[in-house]
N, CA, C and O of each residue as an XYZ file, in Angstrom:
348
protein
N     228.323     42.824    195.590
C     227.969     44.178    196.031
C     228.417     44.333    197.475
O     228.496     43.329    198.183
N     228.690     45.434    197.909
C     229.456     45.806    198.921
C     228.614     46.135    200.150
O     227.857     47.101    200.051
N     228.651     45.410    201.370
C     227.284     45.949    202.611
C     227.285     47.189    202.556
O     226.211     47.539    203.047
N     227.896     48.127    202.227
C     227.776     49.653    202.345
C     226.353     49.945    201.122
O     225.231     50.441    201.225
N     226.996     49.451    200.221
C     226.579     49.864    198.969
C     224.671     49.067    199.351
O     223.654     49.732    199.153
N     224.651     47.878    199.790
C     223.227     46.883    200.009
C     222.718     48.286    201.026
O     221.650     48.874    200.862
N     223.392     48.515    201.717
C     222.395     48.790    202.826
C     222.025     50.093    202.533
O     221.085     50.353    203.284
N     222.326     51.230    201.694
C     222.082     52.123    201.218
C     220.547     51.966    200.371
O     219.525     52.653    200.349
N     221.059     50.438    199.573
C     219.595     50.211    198.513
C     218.543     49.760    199.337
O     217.422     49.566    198.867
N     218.842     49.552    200.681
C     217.545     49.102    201.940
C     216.776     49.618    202.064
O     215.618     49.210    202.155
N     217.581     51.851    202.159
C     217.219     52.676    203.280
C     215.964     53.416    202.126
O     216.121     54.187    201.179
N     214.813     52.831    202.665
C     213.332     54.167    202.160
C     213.304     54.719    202.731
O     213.273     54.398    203.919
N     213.291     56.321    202.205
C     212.559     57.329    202.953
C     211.364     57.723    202.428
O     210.556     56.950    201.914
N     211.174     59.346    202.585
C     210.015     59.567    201.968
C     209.455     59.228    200.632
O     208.258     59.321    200.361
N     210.420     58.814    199.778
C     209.874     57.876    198.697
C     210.681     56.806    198.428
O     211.761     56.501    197.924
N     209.291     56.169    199.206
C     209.513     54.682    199.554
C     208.682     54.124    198.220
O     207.506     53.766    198.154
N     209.846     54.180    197.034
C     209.802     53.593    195.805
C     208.942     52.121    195.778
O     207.971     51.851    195.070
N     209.642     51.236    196.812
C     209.111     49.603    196.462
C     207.403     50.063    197.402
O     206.344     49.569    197.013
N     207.441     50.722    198.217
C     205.756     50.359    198.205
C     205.151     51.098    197.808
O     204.068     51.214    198.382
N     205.409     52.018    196.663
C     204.926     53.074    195.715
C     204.494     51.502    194.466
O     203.419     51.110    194.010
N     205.519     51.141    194.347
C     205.508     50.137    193.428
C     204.205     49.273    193.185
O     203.406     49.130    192.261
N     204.429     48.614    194.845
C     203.895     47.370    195.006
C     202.191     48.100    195.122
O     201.123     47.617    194.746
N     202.431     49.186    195.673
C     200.891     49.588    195.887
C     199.753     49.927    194.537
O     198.534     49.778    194.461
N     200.685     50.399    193.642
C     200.192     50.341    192.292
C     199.647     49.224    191.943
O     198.439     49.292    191.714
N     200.344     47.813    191.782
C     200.474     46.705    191.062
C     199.498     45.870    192.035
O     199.219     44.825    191.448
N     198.926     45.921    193.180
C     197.397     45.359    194.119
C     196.629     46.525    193.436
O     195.776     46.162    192.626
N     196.772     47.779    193.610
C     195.144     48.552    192.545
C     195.380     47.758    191.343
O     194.388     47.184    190.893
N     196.430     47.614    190.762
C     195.763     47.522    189.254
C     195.279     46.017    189.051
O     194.457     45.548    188.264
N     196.245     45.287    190.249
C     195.091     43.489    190.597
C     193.612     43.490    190.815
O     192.808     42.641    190.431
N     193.416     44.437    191.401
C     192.213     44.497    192.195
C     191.613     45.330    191.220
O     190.607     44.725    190.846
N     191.703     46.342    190.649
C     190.298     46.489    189.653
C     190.435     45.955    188.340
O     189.740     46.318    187.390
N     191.422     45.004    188.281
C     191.276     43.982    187.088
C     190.607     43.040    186.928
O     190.194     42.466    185.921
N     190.392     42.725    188.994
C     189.560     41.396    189.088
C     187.823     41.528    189.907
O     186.805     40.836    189.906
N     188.263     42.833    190.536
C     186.781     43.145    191.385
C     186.013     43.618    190.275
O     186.473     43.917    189.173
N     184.431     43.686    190.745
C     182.892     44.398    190.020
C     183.304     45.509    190.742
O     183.161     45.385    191.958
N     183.900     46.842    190.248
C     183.852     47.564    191.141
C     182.484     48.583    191.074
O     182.340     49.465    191.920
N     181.592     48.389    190.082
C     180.272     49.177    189.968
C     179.265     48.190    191.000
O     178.457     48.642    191.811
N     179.516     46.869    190.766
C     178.893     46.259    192.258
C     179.050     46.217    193.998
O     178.366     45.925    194.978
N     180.349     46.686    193.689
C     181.270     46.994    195.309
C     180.662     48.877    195.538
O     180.347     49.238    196.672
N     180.609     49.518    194.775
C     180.277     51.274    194.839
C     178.546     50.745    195.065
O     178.035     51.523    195.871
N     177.875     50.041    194.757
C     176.238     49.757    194.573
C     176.024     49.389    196.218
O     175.193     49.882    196.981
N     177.069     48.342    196.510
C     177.017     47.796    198.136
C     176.997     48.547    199.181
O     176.193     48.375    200.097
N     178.165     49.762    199.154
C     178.623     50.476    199.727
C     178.050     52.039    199.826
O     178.679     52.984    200.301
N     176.423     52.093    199.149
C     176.618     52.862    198.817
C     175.047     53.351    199.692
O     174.078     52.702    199.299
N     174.705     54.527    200.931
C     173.731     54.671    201.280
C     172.437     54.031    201.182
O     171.798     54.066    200.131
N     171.881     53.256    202.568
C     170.586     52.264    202.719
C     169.362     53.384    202.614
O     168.200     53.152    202.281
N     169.742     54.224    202.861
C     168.618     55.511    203.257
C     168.749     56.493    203.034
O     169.838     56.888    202.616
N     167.703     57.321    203.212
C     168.026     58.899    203.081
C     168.844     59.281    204.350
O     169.799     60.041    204.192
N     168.570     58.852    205.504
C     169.033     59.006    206.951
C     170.755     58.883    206.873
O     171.594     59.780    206.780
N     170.895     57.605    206.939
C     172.257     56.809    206.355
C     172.870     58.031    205.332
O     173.976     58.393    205.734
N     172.444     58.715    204.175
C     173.084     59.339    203.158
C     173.685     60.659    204.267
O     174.804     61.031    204.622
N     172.014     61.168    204.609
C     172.485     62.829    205.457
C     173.648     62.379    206.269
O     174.626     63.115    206.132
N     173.847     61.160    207.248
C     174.909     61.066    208.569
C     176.127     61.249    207.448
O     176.788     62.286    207.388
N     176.326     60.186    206.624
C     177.357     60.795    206.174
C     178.116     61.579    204.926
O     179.191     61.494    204.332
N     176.708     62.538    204.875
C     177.122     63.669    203.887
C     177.652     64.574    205.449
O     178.727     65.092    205.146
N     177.400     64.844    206.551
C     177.061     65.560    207.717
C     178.855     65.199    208.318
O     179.697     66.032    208.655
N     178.958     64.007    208.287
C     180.691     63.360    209.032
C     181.611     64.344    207.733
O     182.320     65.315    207.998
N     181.345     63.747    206.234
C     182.403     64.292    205.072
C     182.230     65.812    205.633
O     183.320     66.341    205.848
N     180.944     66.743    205.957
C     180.908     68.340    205.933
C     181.864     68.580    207.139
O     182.624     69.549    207.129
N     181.822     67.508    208.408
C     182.435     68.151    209.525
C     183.765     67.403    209.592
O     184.435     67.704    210.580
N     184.155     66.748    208.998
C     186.307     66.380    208.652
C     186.437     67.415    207.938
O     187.498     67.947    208.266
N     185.748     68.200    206.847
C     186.027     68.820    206.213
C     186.090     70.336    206.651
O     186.663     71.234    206.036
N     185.410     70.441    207.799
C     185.545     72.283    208.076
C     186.316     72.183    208.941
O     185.758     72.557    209.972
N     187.464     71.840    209.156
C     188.212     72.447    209.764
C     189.591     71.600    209.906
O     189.487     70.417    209.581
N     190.808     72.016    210.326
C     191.784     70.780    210.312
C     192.530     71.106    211.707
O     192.309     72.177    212.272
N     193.557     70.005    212.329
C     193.762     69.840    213.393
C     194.668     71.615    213.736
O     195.473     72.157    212.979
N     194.310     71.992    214.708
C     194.984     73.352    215.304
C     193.915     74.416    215.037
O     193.932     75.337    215.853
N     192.990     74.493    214.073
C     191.786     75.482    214.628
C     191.223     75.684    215.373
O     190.977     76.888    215.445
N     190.753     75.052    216.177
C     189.778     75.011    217.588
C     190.876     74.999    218.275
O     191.928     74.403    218.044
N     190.513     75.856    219.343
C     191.602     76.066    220.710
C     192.157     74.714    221.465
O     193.229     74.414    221.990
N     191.054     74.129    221.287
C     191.389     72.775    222.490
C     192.641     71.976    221.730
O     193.412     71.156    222.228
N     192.597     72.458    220.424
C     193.605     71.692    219.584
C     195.408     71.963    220.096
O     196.375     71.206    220.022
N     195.294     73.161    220.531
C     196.621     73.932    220.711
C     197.358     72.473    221.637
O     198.261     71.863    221.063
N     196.965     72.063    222.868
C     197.650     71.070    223.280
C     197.981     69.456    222.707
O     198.519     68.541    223.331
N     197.529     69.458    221.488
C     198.029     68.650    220.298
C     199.327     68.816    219.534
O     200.363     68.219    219.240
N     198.467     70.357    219.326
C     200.142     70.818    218.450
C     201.484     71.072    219.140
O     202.675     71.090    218.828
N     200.720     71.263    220.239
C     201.570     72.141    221.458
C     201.898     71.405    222.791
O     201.636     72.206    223.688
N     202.296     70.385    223.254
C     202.314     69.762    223.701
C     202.977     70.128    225.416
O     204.183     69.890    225.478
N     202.405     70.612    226.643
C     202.647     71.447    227.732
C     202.078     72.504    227.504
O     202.047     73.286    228.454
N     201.482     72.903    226.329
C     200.596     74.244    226.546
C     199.249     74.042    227.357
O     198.477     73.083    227.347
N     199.185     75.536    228.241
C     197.855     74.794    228.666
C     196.769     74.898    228.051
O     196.633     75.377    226.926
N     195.666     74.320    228.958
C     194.840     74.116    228.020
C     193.540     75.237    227.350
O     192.758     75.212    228.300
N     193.183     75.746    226.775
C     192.026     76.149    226.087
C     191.263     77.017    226.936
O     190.858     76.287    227.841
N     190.799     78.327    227.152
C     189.519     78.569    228.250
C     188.817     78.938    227.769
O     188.906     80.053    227.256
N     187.741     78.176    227.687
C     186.284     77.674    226.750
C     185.196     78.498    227.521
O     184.052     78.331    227.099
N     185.362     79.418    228.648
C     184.783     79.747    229.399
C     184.288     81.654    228.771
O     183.142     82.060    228.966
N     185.046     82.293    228.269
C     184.727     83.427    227.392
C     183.411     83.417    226.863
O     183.038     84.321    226.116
């Protein structure tokens, strides 16, 4: 095979086939060999307290995404200034 031709079969991009692959074939190791109803039992709220914090974290990743809030603009925006929170 020809280095042109190898180095073409190197180049992943956005579908990056071999760790599409490989990432399949560790899930399907891993819930072939884990308890995974004992690993969800472990993992799974000590308290009512423990449950609310993070039903409360999932509600607040979830309302909103990066560039809604003003302060965000110098994220997206990088030299913009900043935000006046003062209104």
């Amino acid at each position: 095979m020809s280095q042109k031709i190898q180095n073409q079969q190197d180049i992943q991009g956005e579908g990056d086939y071999q760790a599409a692959r490989r990432y399949r074939e560790e899930v399907t190791e891993f819930l072939d060999k884990a308890d995974v109803e004992q690993l969800a039992k472990a993992a799974a709220p000590k308290s009512a307290r423990e449950a609310r914090e993070l039903a409360l974290a999932q509600q607040s990743g979830a309302s909103r995404s990066k560039g809604d809030a003003p302060a965000d603009v110098r994220a997206m925006y990088p030299g913009q200034p900043e935000a006046d929170d003062s209104k």
